[in-house]
N, C-alpha and C positions, 0 to 999 in steps of 0.2 A: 604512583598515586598523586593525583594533583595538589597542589596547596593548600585548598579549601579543606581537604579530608586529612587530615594530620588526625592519625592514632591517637585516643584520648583526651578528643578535642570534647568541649561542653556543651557543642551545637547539638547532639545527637543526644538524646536524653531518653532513655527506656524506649527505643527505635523508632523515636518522632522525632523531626527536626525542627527545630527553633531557630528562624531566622529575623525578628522581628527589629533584632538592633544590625540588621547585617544590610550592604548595600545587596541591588536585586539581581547583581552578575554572580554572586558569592553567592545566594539561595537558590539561582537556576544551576550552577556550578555544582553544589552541595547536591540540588535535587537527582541530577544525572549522574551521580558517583552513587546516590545510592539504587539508581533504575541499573545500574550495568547487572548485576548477578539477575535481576529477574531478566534483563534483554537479552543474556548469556542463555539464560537456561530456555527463554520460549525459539532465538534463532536454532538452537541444539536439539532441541525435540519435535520427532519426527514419527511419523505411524510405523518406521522401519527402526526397532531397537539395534541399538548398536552402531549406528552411522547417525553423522551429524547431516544436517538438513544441506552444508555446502557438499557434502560426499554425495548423496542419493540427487541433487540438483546435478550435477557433475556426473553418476553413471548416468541415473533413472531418468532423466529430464533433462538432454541437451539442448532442446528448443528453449527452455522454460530458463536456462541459462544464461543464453546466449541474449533473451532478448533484456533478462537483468542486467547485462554487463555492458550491452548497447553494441554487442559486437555482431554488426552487422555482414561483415565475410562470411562470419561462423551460421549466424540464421539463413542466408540464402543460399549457402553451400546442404546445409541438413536440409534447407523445403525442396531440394532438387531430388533429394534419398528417402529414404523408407520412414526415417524420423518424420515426414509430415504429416505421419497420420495422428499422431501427439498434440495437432493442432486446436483439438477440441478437450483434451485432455488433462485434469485437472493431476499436479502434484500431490504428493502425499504429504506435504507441511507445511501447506498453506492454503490448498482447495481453489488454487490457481489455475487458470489455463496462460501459456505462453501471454496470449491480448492480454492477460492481467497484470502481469510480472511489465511488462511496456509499457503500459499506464501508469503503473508503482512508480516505477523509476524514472519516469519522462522519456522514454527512448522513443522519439516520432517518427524515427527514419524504422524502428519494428513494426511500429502500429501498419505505417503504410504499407510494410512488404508484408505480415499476418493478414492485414484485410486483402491483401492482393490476391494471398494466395486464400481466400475462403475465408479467413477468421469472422466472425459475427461481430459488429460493433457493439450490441448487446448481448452478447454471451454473458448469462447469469450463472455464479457459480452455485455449483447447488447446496453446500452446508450454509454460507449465508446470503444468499440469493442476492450478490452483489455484480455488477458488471463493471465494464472498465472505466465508464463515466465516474460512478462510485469513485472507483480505486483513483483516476488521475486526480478527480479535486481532492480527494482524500490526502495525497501526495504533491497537491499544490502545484501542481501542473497546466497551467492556463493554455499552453500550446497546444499542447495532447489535449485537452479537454475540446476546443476549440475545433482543432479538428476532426476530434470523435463526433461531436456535434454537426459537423457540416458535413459526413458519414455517414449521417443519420442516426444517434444513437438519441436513446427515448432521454429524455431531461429530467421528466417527473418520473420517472421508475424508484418503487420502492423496494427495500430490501426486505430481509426479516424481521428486523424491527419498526418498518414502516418510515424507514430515513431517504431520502433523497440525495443527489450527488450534492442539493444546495446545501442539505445537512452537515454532510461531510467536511463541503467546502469553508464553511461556518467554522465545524468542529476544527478544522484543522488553521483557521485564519487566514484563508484565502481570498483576499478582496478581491484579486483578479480574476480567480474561479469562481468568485459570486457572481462579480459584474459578467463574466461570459456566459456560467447562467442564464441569468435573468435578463440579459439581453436577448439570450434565443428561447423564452417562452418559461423559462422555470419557476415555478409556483412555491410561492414562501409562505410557509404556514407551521404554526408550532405541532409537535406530534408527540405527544407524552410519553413518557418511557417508562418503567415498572419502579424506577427509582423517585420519580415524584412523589410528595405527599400532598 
């Protein structure tokens, strides 16, 4: 347990944190000691009861694996074999295809050999109709992004909430995935969400 979280500290009061007299590495410190049990339980749950999401990535999804880990022997070795028909094929714990898992992570050297071999630079996933532009500025990735965009991937595409990758990029504090962006054509404009009043 880190230092910040000492057992029967006063910071934590009827499970809201009060950081107001604390400096702001001790309340992002504090804030991540308390997201672990919920980031524990969403990487763990998967549409296959009984296995965790690193088990079913590891049988069900070697491609989807492989290009998480950046391990690029293991993805050109599987696009040679019968795994490459997975190419378009979304996981069951995230509603990823392999291009997406590459994006997430920054792995440039996947993006390239997935579009090599076929992948879509805008392959949308279907539960949240996000593509990999989404996902890299999502994941702060200005490289991948960069070159998904000189790939041809759509800038202004919206998802199912009507966000764009500049949204994300936003969302996520990306001034370098803004600036690439909006250097190659992307449209910044506010999009309301159902939580406005």
């Amino acid at each position: 347990m880190p230092p910040c979280a000492r057992p029967g500290s006063e910071l934590v009061v009827g499970g809201a944190m009060h950081c107001s007299s604390l400096s702001p590495g001790v309340c992002v410190c504090l804030a991540a000691c308390a997201l672990v049990p919920a980031l524990r339980m969403m990487m763990s749950v998967c549409s296959e009861p009984g296995f965790s999401s690193e088990e079913v990535l590891n049988l069900r999804f070697p491609l989807h694996r492989a290009c998480r880990d950046g391990d690029l022997g293991c993805l050109q070795s599987l696009l040679q074999g019968p795994t490459a028909q997975q190419l378009g094929k979304e996981d069951s714990c995230y509603g990823w295809t392999p291009i997406h898992w590459a994006a997430h992570f920054g792995k440039l050297e996947c993006l390239v050999q997935l579009v090599g071999a076929g992948c879509s630079v805008n392959a949308s996933t279907t539960r949240f109709a996000q593509t990999p532009a989404h996902i890299a500025a999502f994941g702060g990735h200005p490289h991948c992004l960069v070159w998904l965009i000189q790939a041809g991937a759509h800038v202004n595409k919206q998802d199912y909430v009507g966000e764009t990758p500049v949204h994300k990029a936003a969302r996520a504090g990306s001034m370098d995935c803004l600036k690439a962006l909006v250097s190659n054509g992307a449209q910044i404009k506010y999009v309301p969400f159902y939580f406005d009043f």
